[in-house]
N, CA, C and O atoms as CSV, one atom per row, in Angstrom:
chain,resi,resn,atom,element,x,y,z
A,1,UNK,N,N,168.582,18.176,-16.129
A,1,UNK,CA,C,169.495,18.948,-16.950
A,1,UNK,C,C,170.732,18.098,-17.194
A,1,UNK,O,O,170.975,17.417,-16.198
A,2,UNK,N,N,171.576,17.914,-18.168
A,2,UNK,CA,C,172.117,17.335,-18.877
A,2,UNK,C,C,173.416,18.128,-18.448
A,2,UNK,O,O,173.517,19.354,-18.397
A,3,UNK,N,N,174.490,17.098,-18.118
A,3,UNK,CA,C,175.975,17.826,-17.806
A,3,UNK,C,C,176.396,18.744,-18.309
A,3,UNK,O,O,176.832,19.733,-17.718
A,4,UNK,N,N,176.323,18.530,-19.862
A,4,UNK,CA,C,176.710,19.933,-20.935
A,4,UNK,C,C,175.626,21.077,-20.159
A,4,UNK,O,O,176.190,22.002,-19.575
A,5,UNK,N,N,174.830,21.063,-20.144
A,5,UNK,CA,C,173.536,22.395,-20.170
A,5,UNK,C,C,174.541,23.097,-18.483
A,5,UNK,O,O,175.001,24.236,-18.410
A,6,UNK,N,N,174.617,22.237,-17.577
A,6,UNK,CA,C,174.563,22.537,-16.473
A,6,UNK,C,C,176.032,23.144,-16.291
A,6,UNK,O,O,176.138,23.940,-15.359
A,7,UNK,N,N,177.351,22.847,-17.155
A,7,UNK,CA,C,178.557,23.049,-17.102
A,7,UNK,C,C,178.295,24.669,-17.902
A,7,UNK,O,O,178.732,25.710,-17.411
A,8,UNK,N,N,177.443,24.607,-19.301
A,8,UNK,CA,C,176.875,25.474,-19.739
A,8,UNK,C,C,176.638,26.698,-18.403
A,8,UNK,O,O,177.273,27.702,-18.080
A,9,UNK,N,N,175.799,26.245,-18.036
A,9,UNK,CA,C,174.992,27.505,-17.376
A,9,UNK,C,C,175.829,28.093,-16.188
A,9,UNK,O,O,175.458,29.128,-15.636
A,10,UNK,N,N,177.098,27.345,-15.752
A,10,UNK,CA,C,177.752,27.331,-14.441
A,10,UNK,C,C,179.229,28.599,-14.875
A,10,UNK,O,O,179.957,29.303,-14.175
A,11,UNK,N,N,179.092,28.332,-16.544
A,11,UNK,CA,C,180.250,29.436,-17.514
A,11,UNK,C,C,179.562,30.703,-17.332
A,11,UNK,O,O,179.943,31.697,-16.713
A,12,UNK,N,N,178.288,30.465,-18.091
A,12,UNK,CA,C,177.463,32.165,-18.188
A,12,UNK,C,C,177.592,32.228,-17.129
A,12,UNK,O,O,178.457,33.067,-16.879
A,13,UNK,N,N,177.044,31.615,-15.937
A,13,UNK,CA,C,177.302,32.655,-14.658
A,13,UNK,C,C,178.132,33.175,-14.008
A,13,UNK,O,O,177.862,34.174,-13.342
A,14,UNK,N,N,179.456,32.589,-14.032
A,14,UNK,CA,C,180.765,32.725,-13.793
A,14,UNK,C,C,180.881,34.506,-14.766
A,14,UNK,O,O,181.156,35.604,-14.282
A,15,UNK,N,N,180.712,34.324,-15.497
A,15,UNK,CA,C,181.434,35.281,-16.987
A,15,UNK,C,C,180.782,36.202,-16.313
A,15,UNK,O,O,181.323,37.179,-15.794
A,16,UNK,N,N,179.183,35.861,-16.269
A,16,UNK,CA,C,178.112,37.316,-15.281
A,16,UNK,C,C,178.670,38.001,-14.460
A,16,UNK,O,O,178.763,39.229,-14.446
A,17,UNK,N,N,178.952,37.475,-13.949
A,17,UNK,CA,C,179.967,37.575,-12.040
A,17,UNK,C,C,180.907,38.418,-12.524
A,17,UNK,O,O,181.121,39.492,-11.962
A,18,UNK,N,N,181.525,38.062,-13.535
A,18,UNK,CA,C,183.558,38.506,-13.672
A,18,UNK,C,C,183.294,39.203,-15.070
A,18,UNK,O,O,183.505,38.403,-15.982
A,19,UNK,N,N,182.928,40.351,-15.478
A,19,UNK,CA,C,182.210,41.044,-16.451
A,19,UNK,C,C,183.794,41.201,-17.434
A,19,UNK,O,O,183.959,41.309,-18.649
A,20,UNK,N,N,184.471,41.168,-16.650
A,20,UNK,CA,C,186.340,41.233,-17.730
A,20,UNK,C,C,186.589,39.676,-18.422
A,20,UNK,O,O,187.332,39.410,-19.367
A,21,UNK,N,N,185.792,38.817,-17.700
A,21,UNK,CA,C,186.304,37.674,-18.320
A,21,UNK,C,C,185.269,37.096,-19.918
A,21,UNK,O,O,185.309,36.200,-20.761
A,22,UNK,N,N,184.459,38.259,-19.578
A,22,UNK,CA,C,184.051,38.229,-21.233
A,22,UNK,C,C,184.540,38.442,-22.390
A,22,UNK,O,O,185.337,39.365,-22.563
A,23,UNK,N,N,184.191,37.712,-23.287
A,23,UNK,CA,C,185.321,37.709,-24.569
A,23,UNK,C,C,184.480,38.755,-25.529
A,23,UNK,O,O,183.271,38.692,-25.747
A,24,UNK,N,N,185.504,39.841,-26.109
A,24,UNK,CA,C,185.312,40.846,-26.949
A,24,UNK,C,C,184.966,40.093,-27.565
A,24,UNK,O,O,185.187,38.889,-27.433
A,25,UNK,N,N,183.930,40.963,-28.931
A,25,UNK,CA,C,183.499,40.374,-30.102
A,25,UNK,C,C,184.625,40.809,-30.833
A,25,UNK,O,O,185.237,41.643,-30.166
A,26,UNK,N,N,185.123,40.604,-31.862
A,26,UNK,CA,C,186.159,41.361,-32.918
A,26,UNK,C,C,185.121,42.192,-33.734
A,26,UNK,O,O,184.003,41.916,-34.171
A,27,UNK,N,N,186.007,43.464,-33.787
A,27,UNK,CA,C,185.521,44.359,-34.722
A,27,UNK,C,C,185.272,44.225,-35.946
A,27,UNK,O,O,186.128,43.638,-36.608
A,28,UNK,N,N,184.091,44.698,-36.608
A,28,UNK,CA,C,183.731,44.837,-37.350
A,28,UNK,C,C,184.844,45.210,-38.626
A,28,UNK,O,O,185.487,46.257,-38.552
A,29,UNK,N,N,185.030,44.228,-39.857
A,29,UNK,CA,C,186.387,45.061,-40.432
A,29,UNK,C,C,185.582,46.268,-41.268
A,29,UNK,O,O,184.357,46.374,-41.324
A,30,UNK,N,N,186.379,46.990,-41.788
A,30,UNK,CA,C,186.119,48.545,-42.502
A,30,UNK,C,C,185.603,48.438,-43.767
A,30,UNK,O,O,185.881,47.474,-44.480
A,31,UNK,N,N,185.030,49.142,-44.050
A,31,UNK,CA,C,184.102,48.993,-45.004
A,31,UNK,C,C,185.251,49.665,-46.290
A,31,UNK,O,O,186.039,50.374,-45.665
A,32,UNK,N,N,185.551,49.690,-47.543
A,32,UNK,CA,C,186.497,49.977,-48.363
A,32,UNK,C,C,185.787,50.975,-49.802
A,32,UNK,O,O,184.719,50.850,-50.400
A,33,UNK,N,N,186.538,51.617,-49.916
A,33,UNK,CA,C,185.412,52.196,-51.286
A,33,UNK,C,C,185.564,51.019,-52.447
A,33,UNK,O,O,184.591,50.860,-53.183
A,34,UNK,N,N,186.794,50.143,-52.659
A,34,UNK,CA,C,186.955,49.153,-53.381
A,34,UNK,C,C,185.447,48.050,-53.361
A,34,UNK,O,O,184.921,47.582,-54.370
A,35,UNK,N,N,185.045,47.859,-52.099
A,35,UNK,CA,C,184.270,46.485,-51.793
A,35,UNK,C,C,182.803,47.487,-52.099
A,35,UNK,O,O,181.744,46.861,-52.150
A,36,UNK,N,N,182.756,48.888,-52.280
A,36,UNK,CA,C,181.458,49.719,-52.645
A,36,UNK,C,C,181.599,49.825,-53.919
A,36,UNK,O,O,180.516,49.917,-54.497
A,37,UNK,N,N,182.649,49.852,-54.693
A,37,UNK,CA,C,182.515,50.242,-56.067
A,37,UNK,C,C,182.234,48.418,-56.830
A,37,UNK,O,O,182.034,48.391,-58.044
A,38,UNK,N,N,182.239,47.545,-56.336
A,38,UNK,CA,C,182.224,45.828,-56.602
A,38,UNK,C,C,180.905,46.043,-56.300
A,38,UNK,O,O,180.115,45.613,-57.141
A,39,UNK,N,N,180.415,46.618,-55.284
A,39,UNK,CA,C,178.781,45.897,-54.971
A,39,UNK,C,C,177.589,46.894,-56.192
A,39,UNK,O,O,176.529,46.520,-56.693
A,40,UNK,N,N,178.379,48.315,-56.351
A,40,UNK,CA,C,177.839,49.269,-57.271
A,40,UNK,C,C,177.797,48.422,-58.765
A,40,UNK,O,O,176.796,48.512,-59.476
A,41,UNK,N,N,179.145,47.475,-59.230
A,41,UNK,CA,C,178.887,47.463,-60.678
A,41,UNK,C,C,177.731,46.031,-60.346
A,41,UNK,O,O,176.851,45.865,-61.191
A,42,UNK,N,N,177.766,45.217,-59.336
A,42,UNK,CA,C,176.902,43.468,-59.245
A,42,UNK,C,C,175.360,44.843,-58.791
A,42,UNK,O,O,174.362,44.190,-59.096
A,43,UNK,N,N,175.035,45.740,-58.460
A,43,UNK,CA,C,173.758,46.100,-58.397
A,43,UNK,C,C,173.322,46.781,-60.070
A,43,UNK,O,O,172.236,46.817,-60.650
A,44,UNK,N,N,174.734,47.280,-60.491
A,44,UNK,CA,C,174.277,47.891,-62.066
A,44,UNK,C,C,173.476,47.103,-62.893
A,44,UNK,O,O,172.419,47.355,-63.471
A,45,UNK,N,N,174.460,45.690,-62.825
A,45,UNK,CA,C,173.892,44.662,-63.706
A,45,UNK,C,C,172.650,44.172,-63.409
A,45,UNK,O,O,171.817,43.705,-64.186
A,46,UNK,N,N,172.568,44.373,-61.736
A,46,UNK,CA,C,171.092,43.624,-61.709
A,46,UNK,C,C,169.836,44.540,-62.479
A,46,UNK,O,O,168.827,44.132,-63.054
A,47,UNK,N,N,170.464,46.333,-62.181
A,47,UNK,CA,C,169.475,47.030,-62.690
A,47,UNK,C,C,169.700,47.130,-64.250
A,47,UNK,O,O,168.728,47.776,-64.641
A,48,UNK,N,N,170.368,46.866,-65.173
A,48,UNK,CA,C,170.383,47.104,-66.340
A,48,UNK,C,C,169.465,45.876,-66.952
A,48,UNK,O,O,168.991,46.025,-68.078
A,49,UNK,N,N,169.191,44.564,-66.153
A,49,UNK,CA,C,168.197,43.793,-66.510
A,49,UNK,C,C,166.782,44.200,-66.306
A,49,UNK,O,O,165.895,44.118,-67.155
A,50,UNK,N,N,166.663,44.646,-65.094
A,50,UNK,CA,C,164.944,44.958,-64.850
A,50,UNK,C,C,165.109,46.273,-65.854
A,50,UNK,O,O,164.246,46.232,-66.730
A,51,UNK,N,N,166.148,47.647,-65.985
A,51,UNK,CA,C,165.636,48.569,-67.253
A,51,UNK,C,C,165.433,47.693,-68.248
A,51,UNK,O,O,164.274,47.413,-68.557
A,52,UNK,N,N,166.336,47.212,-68.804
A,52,UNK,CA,C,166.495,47.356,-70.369
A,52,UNK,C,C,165.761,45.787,-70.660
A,52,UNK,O,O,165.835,45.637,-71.880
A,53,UNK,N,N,165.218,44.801,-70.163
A,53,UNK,CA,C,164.952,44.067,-70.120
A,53,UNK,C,C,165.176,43.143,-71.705
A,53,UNK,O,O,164.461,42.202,-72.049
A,54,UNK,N,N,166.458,43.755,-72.577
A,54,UNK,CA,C,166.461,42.619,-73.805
A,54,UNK,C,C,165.734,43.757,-74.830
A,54,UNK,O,O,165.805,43.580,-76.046
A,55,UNK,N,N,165.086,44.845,-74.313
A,55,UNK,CA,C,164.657,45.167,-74.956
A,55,UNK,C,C,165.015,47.044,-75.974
A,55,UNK,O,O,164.787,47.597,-77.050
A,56,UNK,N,N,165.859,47.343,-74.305
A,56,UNK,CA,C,166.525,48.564,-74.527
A,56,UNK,C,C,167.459,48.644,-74.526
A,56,UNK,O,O,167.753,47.757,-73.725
A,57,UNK,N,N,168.586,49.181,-74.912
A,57,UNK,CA,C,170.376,49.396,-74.828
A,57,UNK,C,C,170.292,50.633,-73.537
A,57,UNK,O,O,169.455,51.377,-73.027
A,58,UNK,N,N,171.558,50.333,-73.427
A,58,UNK,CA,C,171.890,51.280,-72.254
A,58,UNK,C,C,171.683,52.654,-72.995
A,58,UNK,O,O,170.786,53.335,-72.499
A,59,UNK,N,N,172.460,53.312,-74.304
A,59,UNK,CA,C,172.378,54.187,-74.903
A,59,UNK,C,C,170.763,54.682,-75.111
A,59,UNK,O,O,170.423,55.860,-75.220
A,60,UNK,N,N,169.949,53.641,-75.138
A,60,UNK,CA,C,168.568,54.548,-75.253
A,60,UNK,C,C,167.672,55.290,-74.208
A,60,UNK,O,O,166.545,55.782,-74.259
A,61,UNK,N,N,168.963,55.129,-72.901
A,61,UNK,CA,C,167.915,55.832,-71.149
A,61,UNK,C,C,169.223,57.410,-71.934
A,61,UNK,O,O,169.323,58.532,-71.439
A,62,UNK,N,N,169.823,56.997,-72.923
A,62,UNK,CA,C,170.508,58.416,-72.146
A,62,UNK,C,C,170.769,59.171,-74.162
A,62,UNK,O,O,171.946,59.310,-74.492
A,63,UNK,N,N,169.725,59.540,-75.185
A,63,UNK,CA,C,169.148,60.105,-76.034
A,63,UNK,C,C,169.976,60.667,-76.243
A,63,UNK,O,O,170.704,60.142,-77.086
A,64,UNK,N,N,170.540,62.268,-75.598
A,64,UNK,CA,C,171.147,63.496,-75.760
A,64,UNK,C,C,172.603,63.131,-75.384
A,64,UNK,O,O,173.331,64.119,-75.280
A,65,UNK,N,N,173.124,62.069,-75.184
A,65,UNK,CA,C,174.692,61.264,-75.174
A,65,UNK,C,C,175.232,62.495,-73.711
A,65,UNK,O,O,174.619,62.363,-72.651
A,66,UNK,N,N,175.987,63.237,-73.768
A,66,UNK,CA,C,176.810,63.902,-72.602
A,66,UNK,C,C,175.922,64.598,-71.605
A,66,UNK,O,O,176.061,64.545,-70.383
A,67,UNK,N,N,174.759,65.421,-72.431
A,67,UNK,CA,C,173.946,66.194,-71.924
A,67,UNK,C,C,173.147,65.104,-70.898
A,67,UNK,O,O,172.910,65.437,-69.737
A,68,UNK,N,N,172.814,63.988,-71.337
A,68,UNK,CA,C,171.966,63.205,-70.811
A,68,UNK,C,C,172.834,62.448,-69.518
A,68,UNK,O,O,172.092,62.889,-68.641
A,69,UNK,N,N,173.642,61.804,-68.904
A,69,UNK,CA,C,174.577,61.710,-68.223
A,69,UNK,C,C,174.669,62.744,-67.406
A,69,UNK,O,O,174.186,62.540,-66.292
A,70,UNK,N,N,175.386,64.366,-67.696
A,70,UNK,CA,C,175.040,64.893,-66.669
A,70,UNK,C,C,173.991,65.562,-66.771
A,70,UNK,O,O,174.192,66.769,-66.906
A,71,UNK,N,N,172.798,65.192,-66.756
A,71,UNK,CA,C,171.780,65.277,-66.334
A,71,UNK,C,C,172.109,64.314,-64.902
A,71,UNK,O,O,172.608,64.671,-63.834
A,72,UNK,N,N,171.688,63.154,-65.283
A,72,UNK,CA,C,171.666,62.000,-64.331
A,72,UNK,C,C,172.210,62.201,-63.054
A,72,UNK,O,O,171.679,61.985,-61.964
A,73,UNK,N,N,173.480,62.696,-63.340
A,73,UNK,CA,C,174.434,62.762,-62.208
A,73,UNK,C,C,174.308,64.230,-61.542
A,73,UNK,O,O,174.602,64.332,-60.351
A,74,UNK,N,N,173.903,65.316,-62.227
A,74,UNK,CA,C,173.455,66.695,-61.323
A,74,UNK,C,C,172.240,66.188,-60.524
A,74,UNK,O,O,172.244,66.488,-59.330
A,75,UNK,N,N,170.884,65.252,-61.129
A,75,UNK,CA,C,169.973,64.999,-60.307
A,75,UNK,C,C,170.269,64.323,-58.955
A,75,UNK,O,O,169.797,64.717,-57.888
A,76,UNK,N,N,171.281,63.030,-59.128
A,76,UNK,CA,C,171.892,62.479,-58.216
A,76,UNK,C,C,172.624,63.640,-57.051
A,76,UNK,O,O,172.473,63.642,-55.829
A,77,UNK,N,N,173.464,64.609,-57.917
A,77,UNK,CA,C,173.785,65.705,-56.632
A,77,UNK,C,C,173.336,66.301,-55.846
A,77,UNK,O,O,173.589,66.375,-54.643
A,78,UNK,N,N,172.218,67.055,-56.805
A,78,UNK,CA,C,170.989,67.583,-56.317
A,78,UNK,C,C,170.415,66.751,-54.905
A,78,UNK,O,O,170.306,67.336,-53.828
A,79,UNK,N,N,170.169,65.717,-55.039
A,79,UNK,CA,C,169.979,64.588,-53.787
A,79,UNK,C,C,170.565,64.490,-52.833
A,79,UNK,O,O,170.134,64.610,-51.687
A,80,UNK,N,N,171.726,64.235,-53.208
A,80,UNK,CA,C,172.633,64.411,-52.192
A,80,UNK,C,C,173.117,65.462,-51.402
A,80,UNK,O,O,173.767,65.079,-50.429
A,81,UNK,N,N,172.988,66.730,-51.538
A,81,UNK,CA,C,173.294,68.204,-51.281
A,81,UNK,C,C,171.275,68.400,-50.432
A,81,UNK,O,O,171.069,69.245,-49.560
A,82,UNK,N,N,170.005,67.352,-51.014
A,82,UNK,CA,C,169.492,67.748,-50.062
A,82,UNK,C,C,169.245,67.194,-48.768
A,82,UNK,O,O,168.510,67.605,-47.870
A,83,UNK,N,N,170.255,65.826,-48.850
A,83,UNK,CA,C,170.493,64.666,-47.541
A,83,UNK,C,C,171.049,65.293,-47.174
A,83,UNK,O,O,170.655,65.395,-46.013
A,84,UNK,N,N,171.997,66.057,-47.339
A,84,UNK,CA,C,173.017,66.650,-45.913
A,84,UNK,C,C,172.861,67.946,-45.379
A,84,UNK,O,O,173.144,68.329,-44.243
A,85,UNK,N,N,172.430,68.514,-46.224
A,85,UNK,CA,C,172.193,70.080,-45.907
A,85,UNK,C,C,170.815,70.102,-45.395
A,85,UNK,O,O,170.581,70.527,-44.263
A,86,UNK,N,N,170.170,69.796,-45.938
A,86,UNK,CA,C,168.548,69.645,-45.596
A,86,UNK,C,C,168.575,68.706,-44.157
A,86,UNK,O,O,167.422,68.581,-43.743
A,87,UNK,N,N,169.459,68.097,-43.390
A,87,UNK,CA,C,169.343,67.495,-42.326
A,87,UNK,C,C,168.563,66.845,-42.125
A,87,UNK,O,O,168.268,66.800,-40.931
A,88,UNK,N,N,167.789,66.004,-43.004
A,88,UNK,CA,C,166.388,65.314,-43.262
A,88,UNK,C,C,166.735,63.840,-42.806
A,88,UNK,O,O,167.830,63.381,-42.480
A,89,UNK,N,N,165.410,63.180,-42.881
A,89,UNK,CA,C,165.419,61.481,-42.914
A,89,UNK,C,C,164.822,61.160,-44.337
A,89,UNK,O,O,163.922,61.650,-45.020
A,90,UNK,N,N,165.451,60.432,-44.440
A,90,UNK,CA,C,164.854,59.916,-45.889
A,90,UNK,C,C,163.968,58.777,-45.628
A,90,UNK,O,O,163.972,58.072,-44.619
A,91,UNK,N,N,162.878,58.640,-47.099
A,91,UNK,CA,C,162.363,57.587,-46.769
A,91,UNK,C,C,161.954,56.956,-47.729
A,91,UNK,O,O,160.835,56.443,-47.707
A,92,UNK,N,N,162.930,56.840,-48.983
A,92,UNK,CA,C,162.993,55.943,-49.606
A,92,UNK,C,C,164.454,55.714,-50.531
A,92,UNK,O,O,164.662,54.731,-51.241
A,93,UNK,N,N,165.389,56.855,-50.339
A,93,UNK,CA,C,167.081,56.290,-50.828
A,93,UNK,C,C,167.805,57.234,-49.836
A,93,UNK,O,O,167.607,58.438,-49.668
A,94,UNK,N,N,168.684,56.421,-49.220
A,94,UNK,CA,C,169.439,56.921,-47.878
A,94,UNK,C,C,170.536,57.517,-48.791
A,94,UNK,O,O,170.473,57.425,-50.017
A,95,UNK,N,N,171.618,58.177,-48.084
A,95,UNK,CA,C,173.010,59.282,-48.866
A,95,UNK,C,C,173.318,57.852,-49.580
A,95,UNK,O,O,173.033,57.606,-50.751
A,96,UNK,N,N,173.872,57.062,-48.788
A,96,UNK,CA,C,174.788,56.044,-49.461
A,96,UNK,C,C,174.106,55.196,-50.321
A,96,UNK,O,O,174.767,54.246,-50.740
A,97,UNK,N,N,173.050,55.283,-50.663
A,97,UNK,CA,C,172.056,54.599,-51.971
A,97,UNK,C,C,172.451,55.443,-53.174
A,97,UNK,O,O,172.662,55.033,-54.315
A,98,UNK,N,N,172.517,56.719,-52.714
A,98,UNK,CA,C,172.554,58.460,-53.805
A,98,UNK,C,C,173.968,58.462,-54.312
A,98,UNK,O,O,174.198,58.596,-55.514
A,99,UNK,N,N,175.232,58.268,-53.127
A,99,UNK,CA,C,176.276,58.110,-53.488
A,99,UNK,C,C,176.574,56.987,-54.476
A,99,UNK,O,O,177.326,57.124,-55.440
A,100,UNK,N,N,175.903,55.830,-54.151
A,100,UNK,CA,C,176.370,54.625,-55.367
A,100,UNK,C,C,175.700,54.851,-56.620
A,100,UNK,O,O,176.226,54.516,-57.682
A,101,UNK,N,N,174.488,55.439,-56.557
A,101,UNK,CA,C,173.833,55.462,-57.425
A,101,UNK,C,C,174.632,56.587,-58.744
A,101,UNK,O,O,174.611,56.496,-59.972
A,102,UNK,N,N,175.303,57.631,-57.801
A,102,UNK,CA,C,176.201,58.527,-58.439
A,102,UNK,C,C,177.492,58.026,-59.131
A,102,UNK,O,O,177.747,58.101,-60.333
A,103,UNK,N,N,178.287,57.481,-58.109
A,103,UNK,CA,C,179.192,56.860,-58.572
A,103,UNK,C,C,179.294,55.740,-59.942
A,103,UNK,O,O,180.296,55.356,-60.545
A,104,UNK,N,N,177.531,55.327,-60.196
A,104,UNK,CA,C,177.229,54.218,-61.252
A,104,UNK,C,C,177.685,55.373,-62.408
A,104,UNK,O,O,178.642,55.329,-63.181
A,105,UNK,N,N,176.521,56.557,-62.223
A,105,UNK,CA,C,176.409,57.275,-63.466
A,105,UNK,C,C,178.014,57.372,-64.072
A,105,UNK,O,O,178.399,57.006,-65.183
A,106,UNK,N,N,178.765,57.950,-63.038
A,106,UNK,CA,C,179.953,58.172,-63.006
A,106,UNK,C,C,180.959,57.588,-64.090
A,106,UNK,O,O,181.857,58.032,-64.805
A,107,UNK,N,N,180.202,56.072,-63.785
A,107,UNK,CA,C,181.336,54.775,-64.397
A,107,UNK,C,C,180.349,54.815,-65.724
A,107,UNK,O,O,180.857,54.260,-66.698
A,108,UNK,N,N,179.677,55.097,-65.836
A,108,UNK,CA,C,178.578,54.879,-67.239
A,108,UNK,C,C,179.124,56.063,-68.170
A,108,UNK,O,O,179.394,55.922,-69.363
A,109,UNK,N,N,179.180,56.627,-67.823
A,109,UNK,CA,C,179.429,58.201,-68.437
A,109,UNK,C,C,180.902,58.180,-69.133
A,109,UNK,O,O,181.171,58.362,-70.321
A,110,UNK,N,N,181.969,57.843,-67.801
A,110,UNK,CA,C,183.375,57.760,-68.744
A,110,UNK,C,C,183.551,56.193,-69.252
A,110,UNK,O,O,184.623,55.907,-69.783
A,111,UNK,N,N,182.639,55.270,-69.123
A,111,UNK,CA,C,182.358,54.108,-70.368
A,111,UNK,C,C,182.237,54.776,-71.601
A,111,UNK,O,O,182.975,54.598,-72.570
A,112,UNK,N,N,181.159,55.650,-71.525
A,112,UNK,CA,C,180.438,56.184,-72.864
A,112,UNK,C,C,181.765,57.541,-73.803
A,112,UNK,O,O,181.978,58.057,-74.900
A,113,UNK,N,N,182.230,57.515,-72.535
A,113,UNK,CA,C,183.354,58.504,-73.198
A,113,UNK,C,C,184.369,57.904,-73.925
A,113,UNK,O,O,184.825,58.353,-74.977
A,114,UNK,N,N,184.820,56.613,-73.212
A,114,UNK,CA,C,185.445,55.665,-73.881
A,114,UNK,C,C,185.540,55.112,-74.762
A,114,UNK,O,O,186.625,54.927,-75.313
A,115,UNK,N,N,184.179,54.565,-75.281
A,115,UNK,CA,C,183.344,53.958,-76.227
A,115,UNK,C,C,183.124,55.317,-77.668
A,115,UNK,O,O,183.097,55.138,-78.885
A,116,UNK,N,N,183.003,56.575,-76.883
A,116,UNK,CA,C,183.140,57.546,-78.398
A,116,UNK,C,C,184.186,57.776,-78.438
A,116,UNK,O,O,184.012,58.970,-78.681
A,117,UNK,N,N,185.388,57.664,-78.408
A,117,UNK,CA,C,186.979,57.695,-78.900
A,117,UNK,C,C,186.640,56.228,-80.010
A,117,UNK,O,O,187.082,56.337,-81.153
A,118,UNK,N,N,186.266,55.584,-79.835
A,118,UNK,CA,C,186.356,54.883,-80.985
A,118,UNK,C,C,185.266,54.288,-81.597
A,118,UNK,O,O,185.345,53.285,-82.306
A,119,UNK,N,N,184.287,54.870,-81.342
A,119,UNK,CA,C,182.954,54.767,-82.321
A,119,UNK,C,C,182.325,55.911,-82.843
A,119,UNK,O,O,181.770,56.674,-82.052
A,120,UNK,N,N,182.322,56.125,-83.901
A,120,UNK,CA,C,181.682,57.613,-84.362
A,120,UNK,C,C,180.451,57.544,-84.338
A,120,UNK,O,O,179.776,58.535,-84.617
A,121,UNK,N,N,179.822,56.214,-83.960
A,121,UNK,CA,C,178.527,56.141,-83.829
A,121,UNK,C,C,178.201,57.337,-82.529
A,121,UNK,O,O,177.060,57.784,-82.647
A,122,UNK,N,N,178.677,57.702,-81.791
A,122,UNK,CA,C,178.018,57.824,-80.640
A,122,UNK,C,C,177.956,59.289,-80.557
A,122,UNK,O,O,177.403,59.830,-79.599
């Protein structure tokens, strides 16, 4: 065994022994709704490529313009009201998949609201 390994192994055991002289990990920092609403719009974009692939506009998943939106976002509630109340496990979109996924519609919706203040197209 090699001086390092053996000076090595002579620390862990020491530290074993003296369970205070172990060094905290630092905490985990906090998770922010800022650093969730950044990862919500970099997952939008990824999904507005696999939908619309070049081939669809965003405007054509949502036909009926306001009606269609909240649609989207009551289904999203609907979900969410049966993750928590329903006391369930999910097993294929956890709350906080439902929540971002909500929060997308959210930002899509007052885009689109935005976008008809000054397009009569819409």
């Amino acid at each position: 065994m090699t001086d390092y390994r053996k000076i090595m192994n002579d620390l862990e055991a020491a530290n074993a022994a003296h369970p205070k002289n172990k060094r905290k990990e630092p905490a985990m920092a906090k998770v922010t709704a800022v650093q969730i609403l950044k990862e919500a719009a970099e997952l939008k974009e990824r999904k507005s490529k696999d939908y619309q692939g070049g081939m669809w506009s965003e405007e054509d998943y949502f036909p009926f313009g306001e009606q269609s939106y909240i649609h989207m976002i009551h289904t999203k509630y609907l979900r969410m009201r049966n993750i928590v109340e329903g006391n369930q496990e999910t097993n294929f979109e956890a709350l906080e998949d439902t929540l971002v996924d909500m929060a997308v519609y959210c930002a899509m919706f007052a885009a689109y609201l935005e976008n008809k203040k000054h397009d009569t197209h819409l």
